[in-house]
C-alpha positions in Angstrom: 73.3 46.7 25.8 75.3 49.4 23.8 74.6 52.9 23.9 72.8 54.4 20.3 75.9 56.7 20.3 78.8 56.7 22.0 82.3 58.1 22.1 85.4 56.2 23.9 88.3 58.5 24.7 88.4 60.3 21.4 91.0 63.0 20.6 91.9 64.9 17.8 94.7 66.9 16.5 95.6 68.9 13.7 99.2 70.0 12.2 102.2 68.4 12.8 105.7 69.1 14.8 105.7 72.1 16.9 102.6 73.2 14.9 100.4 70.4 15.8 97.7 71.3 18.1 95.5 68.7 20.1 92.0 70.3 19.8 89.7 67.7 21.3 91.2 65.1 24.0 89.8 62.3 25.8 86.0 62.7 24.6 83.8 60.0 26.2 80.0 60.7 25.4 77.3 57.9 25.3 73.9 59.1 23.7 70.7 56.9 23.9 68.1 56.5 21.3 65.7 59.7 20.9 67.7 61.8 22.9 68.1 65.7 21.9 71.2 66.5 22.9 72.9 70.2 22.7 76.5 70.4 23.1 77.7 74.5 24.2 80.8 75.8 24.3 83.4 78.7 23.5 83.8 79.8 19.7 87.0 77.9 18.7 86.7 74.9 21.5 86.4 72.2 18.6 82.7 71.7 18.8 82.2 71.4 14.8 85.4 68.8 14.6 83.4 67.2 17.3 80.2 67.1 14.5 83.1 66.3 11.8 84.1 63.1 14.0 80.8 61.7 14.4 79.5 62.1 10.3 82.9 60.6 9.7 84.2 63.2 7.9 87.4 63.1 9.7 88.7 59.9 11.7 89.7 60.4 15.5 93.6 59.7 16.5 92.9 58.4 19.4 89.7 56.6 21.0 86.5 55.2 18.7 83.1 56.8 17.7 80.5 53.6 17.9 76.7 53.7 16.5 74.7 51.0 18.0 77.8 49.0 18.6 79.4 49.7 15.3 82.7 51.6 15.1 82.3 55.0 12.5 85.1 54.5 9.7 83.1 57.3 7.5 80.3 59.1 6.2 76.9 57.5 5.9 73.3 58.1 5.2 72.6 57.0 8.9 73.8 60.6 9.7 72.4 63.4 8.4 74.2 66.5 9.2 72.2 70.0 8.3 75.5 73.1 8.5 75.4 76.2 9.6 75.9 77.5 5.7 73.1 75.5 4.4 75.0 73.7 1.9 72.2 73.5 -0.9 72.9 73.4 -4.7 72.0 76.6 -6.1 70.8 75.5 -9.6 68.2 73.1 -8.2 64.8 74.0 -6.6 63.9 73.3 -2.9 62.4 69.8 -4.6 65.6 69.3 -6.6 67.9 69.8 -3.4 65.9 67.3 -1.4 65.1 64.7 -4.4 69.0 64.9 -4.8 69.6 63.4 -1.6 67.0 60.8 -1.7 67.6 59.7 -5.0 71.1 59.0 -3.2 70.3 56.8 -0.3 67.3 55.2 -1.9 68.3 54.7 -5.5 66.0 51.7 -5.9 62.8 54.0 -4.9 60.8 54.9 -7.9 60.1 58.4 -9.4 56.6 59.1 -7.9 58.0 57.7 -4.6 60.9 59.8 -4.4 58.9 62.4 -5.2 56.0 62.0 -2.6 58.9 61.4 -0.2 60.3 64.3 -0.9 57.2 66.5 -0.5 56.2 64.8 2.9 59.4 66.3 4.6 59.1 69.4 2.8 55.6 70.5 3.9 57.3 69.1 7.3 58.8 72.5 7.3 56.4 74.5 5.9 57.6 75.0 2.4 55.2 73.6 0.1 54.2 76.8 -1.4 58.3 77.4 -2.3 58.7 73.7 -3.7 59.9 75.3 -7.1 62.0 77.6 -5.8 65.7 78.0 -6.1 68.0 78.9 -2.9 68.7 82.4 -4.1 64.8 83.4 -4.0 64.6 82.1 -0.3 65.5 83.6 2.9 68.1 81.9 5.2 65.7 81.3 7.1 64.0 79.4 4.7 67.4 77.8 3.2 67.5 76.7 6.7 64.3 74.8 6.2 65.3 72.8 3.1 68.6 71.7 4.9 66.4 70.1 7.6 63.9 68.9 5.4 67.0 67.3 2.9 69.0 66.1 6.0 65.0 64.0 7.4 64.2 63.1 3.7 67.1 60.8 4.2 65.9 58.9 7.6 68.9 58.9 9.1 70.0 57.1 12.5 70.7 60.3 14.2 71.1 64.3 13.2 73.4 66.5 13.9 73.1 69.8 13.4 76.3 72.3 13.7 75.0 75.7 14.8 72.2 75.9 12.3 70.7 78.7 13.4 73.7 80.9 13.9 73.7 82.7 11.2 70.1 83.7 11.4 68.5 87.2 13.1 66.6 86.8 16.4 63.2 86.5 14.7 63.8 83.9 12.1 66.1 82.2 14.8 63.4 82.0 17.6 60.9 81.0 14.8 63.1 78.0 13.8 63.5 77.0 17.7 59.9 76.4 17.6 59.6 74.7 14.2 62.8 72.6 15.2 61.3 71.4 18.5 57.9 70.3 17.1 59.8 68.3 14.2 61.5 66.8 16.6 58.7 65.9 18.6 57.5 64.0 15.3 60.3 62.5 13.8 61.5 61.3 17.5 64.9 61.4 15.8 67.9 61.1 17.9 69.5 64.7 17.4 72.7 66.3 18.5 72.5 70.3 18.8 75.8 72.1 18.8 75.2 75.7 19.4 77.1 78.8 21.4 73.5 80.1 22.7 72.4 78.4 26.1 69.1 79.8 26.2 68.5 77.4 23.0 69.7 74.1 24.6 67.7 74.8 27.3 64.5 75.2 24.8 65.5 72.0 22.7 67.3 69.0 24.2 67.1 66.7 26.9 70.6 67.8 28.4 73.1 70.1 27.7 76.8 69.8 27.7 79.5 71.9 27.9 82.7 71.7 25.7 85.1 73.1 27.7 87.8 75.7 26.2 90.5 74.4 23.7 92.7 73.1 23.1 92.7 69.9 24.7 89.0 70.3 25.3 86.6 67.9 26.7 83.0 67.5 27.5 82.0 68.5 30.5 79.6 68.7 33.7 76.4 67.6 31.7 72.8 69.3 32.9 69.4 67.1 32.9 66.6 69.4 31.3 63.4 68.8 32.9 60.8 70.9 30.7 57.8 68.6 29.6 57.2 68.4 25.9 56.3 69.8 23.6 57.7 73.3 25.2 55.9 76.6 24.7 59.3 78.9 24.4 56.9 81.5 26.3 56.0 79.7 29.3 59.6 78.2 30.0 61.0 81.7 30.0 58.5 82.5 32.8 59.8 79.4 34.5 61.8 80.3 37.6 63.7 76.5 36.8 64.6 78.2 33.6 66.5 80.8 35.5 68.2 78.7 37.3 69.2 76.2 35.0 70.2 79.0 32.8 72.4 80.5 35.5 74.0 77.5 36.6 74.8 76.7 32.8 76.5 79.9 32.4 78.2 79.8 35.7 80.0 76.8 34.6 81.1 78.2 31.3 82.6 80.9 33.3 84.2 78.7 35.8 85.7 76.8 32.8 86.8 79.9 30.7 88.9 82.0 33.2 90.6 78.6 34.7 92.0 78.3 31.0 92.6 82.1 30.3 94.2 82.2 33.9 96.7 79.2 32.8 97.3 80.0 29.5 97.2 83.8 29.9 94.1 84.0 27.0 90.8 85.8 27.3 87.7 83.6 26.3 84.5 85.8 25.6 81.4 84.5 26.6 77.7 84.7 24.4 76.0 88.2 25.7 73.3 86.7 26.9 70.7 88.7 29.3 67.6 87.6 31.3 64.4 88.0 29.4 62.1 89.3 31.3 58.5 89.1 29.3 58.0 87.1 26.3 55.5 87.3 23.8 54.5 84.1 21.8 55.7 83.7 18.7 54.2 82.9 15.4 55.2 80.5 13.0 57.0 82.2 10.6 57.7 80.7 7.0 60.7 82.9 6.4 
């Protein structure tokens, strides 16, 4: 039986001549159906042309991206892909930006169904009370939202999500961890995570992989995360596991970025992450 997702030796390049750089190379990846998984890895490493490859944005030169046996030739509505920038249109509400994309994949459904649709994935996120609201009188946070809720509205096969939350300050950021895991938890969609902050693949997905350096990067050592679900972002922080896997995570990504700064004579900077030592809960937040 084929894997929900998978990746065969893909690589990809960009320029041409002497200018032509290989970014990804050799890429195998196979995802299963319901899995949350969070790829890491050093700014610049390729990790959003790795997202671009699998929406079908761009096409690999080498190797195949298959889902549920079917090669990806392009973009479809059985990927939803939320960005880091939101991507919303700013003359249409919070409703308008999610109808939009419904109205596109389900052109047949009629207006009170789109409409109820709509609304269902909206007060997924908590935004009911800013349904009429245009981007610019939301918070990123909250910008954030909509792009979720737009990206589920759709029911796509899989989501993947390019470092949504980078943008965002700690608060709002932590907040969105929760709210992200508990949709998750709902929609059992089959999501992949890329993000530069290891502390949040540990708190979301099933495993975590590292990209390793570019160019020429690959995927690898991958690390099983054993939390039971639904995670309490307190509790696992008080984990000694969450330590450990933690440190072993980061231990790799150091192993990995001074073998390639010591062979190509470049210094890779790592997240500043530090040990927390007491959390306090958080409350939803619908910012």
């Amino acid at each position: 039986m084929a894997a929900f997702l998978e990746l065969r030796n893909v690589s990809k390049s960009y320029g041409t001549g002497d200018k032509k750089v290989e970014v990804l190379k050799n890429i195998n990846l196979t995802i299963e159906e319901g899995e949350f998984i969070a790829i890491v890895g050093f700014t610049g490493s390729g990790k959003t042309t790795l997202i671009s490859l699998i929406s079908g944005l761009i096409e690999p030169d080498e190797g195949e991206v298959l889902l549920k046996g079917k090669k990806i030739t392009g973009p479809g509505p059985d990927r939803g892909v939320v960005f880091q920038n939101y991507s919303l249109l700013p003359w249409l509400s919070v409703q308008g930006n999610v109808e939009l994309a419904v109205k596109q994949v389900f052109p047949k459904m009629s207006k009170i169904d789109r409409v109820n649709h709509s609304r269902k994935f909206i007060e997924m996120v908590n935004l009911t009370p800013a349904l009429q609201k245009n981007p610019s009188q939301l918070s990123g946070g909250m910008r954030q939202r909509v792009s979720v809720a737009r990206a589920l509205a759709m029911d796509p096969e899989i989501l993947l999500m390019d470092e949504p939350l980078s943008a965002l300050d700690a608060l709002t950021r932590g907040s969105l961890q929760i709210e992200i895991e508990r949709i998750w938890n709902e929609s059992k969609k089959t999501v992949m995570l890329i993000t530069n902050d290891v502390d949040e693949g540990i708190l979301l997905a099933d495993r975590v992989i590292p990209l390793t350096p570019g160019p020429n990067a690959t995927l690898g050592e991958e690390f099983k995360i054993g939390f039971s679900r639904p995670r309490d972002k307190a509790a696992i922080n008080a984990d000694p596991n969450f330590k450990k896997e933690r440190n072993a995570i980061i231990k790799y990504l150091d192993e990995v970025g001074m073998h390639r700064s010591g062979s190509k004579g470049e210094a890779y900077a790592l997240p500043d992450l530090q040990p927390i030592i007491k959390v306090n809960k958080l409350k939803r937040i619908n910012r």
